[in-house]
C-alpha positions in Angstrom: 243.5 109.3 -68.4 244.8 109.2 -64.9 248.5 109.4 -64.5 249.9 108.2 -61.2 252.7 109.4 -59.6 255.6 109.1 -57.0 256.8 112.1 -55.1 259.1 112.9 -52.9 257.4 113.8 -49.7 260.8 114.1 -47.2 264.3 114.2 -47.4 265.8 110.8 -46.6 267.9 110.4 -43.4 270.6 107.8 -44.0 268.9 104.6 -46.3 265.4 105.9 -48.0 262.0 104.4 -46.3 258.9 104.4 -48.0 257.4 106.5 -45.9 259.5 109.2 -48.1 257.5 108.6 -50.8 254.0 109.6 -51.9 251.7 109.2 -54.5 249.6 111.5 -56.4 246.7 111.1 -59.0 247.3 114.1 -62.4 245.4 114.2 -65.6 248.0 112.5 -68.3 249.4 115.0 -70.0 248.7 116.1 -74.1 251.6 116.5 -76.6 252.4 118.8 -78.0 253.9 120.0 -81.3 257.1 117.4 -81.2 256.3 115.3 -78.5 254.7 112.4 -77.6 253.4 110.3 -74.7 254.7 107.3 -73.1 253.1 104.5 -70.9 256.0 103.5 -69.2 256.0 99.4 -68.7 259.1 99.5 -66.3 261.1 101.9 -63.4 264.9 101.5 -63.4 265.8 102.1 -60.0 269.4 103.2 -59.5 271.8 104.5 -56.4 272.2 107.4 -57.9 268.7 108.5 -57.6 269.6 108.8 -53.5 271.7 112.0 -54.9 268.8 113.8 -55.9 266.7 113.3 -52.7 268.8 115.5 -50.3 268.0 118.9 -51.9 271.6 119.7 -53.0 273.3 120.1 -56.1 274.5 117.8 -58.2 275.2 116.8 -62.0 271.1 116.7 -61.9 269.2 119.9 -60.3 267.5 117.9 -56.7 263.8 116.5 -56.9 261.5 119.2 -54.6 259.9 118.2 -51.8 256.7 117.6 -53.5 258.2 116.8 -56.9 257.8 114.0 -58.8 260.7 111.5 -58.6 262.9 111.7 -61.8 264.8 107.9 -63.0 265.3 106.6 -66.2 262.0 104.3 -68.0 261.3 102.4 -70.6 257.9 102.9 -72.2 255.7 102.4 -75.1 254.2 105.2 -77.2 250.6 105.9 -77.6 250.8 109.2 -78.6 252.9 111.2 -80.9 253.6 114.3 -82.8 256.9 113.8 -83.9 257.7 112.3 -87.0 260.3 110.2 -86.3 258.9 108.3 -83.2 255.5 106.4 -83.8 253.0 104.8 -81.6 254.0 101.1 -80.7 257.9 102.3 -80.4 259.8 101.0 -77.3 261.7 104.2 -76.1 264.5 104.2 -73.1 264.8 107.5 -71.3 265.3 109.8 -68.4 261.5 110.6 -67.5 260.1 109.9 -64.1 258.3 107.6 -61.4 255.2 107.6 -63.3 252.5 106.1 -65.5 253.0 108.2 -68.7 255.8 110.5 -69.5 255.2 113.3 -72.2 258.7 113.3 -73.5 260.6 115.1 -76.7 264.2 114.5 -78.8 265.7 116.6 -75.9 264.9 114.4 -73.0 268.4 113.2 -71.6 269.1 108.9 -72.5 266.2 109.0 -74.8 266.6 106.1 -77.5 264.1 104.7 -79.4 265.0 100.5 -78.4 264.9 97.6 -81.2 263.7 94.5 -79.3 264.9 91.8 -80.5 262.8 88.7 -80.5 262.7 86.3 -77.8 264.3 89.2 -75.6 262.5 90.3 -72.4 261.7 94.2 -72.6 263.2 94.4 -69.0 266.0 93.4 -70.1 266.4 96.7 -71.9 266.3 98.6 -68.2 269.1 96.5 -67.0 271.5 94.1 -68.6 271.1 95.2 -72.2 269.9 99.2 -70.7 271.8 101.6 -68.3 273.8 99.2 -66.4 274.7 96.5 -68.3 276.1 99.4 -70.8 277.7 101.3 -67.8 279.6 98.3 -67.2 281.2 97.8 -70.8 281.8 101.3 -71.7 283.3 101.8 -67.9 285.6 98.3 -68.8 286.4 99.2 -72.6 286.4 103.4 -72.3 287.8 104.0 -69.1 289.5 101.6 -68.0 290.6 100.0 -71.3 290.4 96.6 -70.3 293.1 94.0 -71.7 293.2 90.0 -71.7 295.3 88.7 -68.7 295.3 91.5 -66.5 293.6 91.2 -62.9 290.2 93.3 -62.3 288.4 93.8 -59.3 284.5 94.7 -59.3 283.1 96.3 -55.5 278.9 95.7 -55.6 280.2 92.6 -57.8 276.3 90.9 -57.1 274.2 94.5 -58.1 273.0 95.5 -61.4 276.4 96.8 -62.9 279.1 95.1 -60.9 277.2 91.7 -62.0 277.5 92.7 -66.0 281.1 94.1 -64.9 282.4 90.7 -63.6 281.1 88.9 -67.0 282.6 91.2 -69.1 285.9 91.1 -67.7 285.7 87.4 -67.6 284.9 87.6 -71.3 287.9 89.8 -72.3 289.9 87.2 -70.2 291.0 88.8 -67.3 291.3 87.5 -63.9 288.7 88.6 -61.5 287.8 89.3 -58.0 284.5 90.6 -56.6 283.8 92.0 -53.6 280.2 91.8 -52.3 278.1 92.2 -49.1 276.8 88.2 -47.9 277.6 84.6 -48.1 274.7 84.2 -50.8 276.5 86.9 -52.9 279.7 86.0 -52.3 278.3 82.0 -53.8 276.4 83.4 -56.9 279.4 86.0 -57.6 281.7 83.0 -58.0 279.3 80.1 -58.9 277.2 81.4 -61.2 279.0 84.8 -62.7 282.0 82.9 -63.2 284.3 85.3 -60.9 287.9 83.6 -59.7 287.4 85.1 -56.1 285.4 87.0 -53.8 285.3 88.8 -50.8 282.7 89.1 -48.5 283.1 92.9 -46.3 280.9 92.1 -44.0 283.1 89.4 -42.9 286.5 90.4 -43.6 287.7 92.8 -41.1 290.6 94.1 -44.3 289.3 93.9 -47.1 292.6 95.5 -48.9 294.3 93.1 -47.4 292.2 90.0 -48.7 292.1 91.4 -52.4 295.8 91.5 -51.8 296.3 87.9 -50.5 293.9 86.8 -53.6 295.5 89.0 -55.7 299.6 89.0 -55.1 300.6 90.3 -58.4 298.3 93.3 -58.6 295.4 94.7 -59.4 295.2 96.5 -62.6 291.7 97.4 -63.2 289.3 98.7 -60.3 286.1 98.8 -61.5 284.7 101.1 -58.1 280.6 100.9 -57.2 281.2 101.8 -53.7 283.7 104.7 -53.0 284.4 105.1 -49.4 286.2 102.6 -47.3 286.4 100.4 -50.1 288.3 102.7 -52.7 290.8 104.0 -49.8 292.2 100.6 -49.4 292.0 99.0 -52.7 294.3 102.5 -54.0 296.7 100.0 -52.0 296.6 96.8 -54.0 296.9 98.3 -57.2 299.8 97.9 -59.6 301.9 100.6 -61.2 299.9 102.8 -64.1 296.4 100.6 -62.8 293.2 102.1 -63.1 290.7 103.0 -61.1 287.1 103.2 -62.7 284.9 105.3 -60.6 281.4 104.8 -61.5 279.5 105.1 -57.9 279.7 105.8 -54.7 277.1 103.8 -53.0 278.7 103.8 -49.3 278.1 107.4 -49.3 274.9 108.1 -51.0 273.0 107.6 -48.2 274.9 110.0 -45.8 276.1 112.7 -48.3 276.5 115.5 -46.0 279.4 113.5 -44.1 281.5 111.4 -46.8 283.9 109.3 -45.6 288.1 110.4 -45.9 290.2 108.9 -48.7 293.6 108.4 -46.8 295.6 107.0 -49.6 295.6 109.1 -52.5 299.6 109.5 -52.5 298.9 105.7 -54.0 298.0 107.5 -56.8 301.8 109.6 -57.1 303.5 106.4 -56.1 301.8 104.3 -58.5 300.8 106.6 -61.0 297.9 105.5 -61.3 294.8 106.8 -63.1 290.9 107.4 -61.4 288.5 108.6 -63.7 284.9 108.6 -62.6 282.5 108.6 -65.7 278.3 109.3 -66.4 277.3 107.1 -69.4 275.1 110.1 -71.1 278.2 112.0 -71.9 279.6 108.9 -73.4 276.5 108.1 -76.1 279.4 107.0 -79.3 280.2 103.8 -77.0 276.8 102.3 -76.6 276.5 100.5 -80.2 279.1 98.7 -79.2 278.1 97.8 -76.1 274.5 96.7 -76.7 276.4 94.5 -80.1 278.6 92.5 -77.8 275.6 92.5 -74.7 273.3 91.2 -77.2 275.5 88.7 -78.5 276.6 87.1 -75.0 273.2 87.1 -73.3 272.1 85.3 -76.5 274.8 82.7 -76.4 273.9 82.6 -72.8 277.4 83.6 -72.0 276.0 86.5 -69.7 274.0 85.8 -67.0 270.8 88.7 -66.2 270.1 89.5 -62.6 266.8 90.6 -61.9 265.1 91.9 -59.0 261.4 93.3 -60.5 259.0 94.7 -58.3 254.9 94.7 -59.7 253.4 97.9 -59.1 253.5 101.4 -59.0 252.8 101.2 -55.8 255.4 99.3 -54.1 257.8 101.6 -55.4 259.0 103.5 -52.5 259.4 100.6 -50.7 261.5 98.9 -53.7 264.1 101.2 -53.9 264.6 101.2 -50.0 265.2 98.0 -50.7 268.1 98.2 -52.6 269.6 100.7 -50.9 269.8 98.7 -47.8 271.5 96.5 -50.0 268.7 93.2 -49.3 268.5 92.9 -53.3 270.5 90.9 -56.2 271.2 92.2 -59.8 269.2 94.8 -61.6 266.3 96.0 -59.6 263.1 97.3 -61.6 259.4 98.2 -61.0 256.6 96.7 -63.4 253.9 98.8 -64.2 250.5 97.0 -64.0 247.7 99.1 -65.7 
């Protein structure tokens, strides 16, 4: 079989273009003793893939120039030596931007998804997958969310901020988004159920409107962005508030110059808490999550965002996308064989 994949043919300057990506044609690969083959159905694309692109360090060794780009599937088996994972299972993991994945029990994310009926499969990438359970164990976890305090969610109209604003509805919080257009700015309070927003592009101090919509406080900070955006809202917090770090999308795309956090005293003077988290290392949460996830999306309590892209092809092009920030809710590549 013919296994095509995306690779990384230059380092990205500032927001990714296509033209950084190639595509090559291998010979699907054979398992081995205790592996087995996936045809992957669906690409998750995340920010944090821009991380890996620059040829620097990070929690992840960097994709080569030449490599094949590494983000997180989900895929059906059609070949397997391992006992406990048999062809026709759905599996979620950490493989790479291509048609089939030879993968093993040590591949980092890997689960082996029960799909419920009358649930969409990309629904497991998104609101039920990474992000949707980014968002609950950030709320619950880190920030240990409690009814009637106020939350703010930055990227409140992307794949986890979306999930993040719902949630905190759910646990009955107030809750304030801040997004990047008008159209957002609608769906974030029309349709996510959100109690304010605020639009960056058009609010010259954004601090200072969270703090207008927000006089007594803000106790929870659920932070997509970083930059800017997490300088002044380390102002509008309340005494012992936390700050949930879970991305840094301002920076990702200039990572060599990131932007100066002025107002960390806040964090003395308030005493506040930031703790930035990576959902892999915090695997005893996710029953949980996907229980309560399930539960609301079938109620219809929780909204799903998608974005899907058809076409191994167009995936280069998909994830610039998204990092220019054109795209709503989770944004996902369909495989088309």
């Amino acid at each position: 079989m013919i296994n095509r994949q995306v690779t990384l043919l230059s380092h990205p300057n500032g927001i990714p273009v296509k033209e950084n990506f190639g595509m090559i044609e291998t010979q699907a690969p054979t398992p081995g003793e205790g592996q087995f083959l996936v045809r992957n159905l669906y690409f998750s694309l995340e920010a944090a893939i821009r991380g890996w692109l620059d040829g620097r360090e990070s929690y992840f060794p960097p994709i080569p120039l030449g490599g094949v780009v590494r983000g997180p599937t989900v895929g059906e088996i059609i070949q397997s030596n391992h006992p406990d994972y048999q062809v026709g299972d759905i599996v979620w993991g950490l493989n790479h931007w291509e048609e089939y994945s030879l993968v093993d029990e040590n591949t980092i994310l890997l689960k082996k998804l029960e799909v419920r009926p009358g649930v969409p499969r990309s629904y497991y990438i998104g609101a039920l997958g990474g992000s949707g359970q980014t968002a609950y164990v950030g709320l619950h976890k880190i920030g240990n969310i409690q009814a009637g305090e106020t939350v703010v969610v930055s990227a409140a109209a992307g794949a986890t901020g979306s999930i993040a604003v719902q949630v905190a509805k759910m646990r009955g919080c107030k809750v304030i988004g801040i997004v990047g257009s008008a159209d957002k700015a609608r769906l974030v309070v029309d349709e996510l159920g959100a109690d304010g927003v605020v639009n960056y592009r058009e609010t010259p101090d954004v601090a200072a409107a969270v703090r207008e919509l927000c006089p007594e406080g803000v106790n929870i900070y659920y932070d997509n962005v970083g930059g800017t955006t997490l300088d002044g809202m380390l102002t509008c917090m309340t005494d012992f508030g936390r700050v949930i770090g879970c991305g840094m999308i301002s920076d990702y795309n200039h990572q060599d110059k990131p932007t100066p956090i002025y107002n960390m005293w806040k964090l003395v003077e308030k005493q506040l808490t930031l703790r930035g988290f990576l959902l892999h290392h915090h695997i005893d949460a996710i029953p949980a999550a996907m229980d309560a996830l399930h539960e609301w999306i079938g109620e219809g309590k929780v909204k799903v965002l998608e974005n899907v892209t058809k076409g191994i092809e167009n995936t280069g092009e998909a994830y610039s996308n998204m990092m220019k920030g054109a795209t709503i809710g989770k944004n996902l590549v369909e495989l088309t064989f």
